[in-house]
N, C-alpha and C positions, 0 to 999 in steps of 0.2 A: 597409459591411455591419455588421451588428451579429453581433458576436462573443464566444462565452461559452468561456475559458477554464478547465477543473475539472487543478488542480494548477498551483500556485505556486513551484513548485522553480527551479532555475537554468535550463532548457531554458524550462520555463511561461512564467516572467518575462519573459526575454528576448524569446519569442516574442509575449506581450503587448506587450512595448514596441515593436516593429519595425513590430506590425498598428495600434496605436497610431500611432506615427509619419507613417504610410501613411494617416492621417484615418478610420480605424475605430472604430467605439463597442465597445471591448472593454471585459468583465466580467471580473474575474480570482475566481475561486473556492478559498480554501485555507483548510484546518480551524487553521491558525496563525496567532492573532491581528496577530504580531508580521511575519508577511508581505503580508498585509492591509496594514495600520496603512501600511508602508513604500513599497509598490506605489502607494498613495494620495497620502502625505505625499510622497515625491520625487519622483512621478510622474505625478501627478494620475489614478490607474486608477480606475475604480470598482471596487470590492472588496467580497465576500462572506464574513464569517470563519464555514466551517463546514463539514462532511464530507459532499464533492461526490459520494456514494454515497445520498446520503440523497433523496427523491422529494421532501422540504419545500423543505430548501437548494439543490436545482434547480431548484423550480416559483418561490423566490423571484430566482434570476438568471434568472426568465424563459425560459429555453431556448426555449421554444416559442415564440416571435417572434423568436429569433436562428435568423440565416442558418446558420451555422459552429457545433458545438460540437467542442470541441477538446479531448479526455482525457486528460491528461499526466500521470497519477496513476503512480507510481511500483511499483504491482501490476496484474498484465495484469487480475485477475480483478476491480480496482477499476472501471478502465478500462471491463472488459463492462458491469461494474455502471452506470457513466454512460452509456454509448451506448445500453445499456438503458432505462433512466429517462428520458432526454432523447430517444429513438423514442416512446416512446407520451405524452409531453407535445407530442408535436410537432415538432420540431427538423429541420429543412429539409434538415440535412446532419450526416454524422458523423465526424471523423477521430479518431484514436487512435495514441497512442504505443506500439511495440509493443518489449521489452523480452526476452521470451523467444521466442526463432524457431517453438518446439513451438504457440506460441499462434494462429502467423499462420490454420491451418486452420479456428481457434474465431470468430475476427474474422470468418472471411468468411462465413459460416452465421450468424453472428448481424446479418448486414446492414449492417457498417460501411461507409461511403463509399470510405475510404482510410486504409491501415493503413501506418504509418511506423518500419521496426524499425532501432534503432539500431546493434545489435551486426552485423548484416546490410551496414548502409551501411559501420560505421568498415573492417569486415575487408574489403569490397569495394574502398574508396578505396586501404586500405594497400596490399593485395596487388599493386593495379595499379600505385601508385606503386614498390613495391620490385622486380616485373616490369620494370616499366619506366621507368626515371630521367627519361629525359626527357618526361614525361606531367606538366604544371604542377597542372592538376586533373580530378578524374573521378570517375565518381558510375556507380551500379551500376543498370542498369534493369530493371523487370520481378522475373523472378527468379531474376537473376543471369547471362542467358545472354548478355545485351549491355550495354556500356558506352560510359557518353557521357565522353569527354576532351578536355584543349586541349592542342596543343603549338604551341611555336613553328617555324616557317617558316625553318631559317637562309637567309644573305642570298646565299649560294653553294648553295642547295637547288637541284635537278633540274627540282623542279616549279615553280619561281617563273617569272611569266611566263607562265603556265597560265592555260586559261581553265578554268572547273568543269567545262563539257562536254568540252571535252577529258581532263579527268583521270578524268571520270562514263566514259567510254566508251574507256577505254584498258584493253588486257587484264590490261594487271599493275594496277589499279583493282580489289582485292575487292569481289565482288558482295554480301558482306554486311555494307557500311560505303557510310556517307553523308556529306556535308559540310554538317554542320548551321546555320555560323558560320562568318564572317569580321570579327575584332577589325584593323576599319583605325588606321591610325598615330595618329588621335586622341581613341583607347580604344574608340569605338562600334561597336557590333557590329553588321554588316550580314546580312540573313538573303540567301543565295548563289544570284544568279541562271546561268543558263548563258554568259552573257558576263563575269560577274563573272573577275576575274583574282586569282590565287595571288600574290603576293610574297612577296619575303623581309624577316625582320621579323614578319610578318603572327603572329597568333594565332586559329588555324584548330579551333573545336570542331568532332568527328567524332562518331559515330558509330557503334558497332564490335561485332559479333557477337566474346562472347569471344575467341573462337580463331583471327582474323583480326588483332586488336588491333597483333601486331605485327609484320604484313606491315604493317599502313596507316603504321604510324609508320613503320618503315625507307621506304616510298616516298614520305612529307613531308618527311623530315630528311637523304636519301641528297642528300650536295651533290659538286657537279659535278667531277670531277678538271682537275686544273691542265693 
């Protein structure tokens, strides 16, 4: 895909190099020469040194013939400013970094694709990790009312042995949690069919309407009395 990056900061960078990595023609856009220069010289980016607000310095990274443009600017209302600019030159698609949570209502009135708030993600990740210890990772979906987690399967769990349907259709199974993933023993993560089987070991991504969260983990991790 051809992809146009506006903001060069540490989040930008990184995210050009990964799309990069991944065999994409990304364009990095930053009004800082010295991030330009760098993005280029160690990285081979194409780079644009100039204020990703501006209708010139967008129409010259082309936007309008990239798939993706991607707003990382470090002020929500620069950010409008770009998905602004880069809508009526064309721009196939629009994501945006969302920074202040008050903004999310402004993003979606002004027609952005997808809106990614950070303050939103870290305090979702954390809360659930300090809820819940044994949750390895998890990510906050929608808006906020369910979460997707991993945990591990100990090798003495209740459930191990299990097929999906069997645990899909068992009454202590909350009805508002899924089993999204199963991490077999040689890290691959299989998407779970109804014969598929639980182990212990296993690293099982769920699923989880907030407020169920930790019914599902006590019936993943409740292991078998001696």
């Amino acid at each position: 895909m051809r992809i146009v990056i506006v903001g060069g900061g540490l989040a930008g960078t990184h995210l050009a190099l990964a799309l990069g990595g991944a065999g994409h023609a990304v364009t990095l856009v930053d009004r800082d020469p010295s991030i330009a220069t760098r993005g280029f010289a160690e990285h081979g980016l194409a780079a644009i040194v100039g204020d990703g607000t501006e209708p010139r310095i967008l129409a010259d990274a082309d936007v309008g013939r990239a798939d993706v443009v991607a707003a990382m600017l470090r002020r929500d209302a620069d950010n409008l400013a770009v998905a602004a600019i880069s809508r009526t030159l064309g721009a196939k698609r629009i994501l945006a970094r969302l920074r202040d949570p008050s903004y999310r209502t402004i993003y979606a009135r002004a027609g952005i694709d997808q809106v990614f708030g950070e303050i939103e993600t870290m305090v979702g990740a954390l809360s659930v990790a300090m809820e819940h210890p044994r949750v390895r990772h998890s990510m906050v979906l929608g808006t906020g009312d369910s979460i997707a987690f991993e945990i591990v399967v100990p090798e003495r769990a209740e459930v191990a042995g299990r097929t999906v349907r069997d645990l899909g259709t068992s009454p202590e199974f909350p009805r508002g949690a899924v089993i999204a993933g199963i991490a077999t023993d040689n890290g691959s993560v299989v998407a779970p069919r109804g014969d598929s089987v639980v182990l212990g070991g296993h690293a099982v991504l769920l699923v989880s309407r907030r407020e169920d969260v930790a019914i599902t983990i006590e019936l993943f991790t409740r292991v078998r009395e001696s």
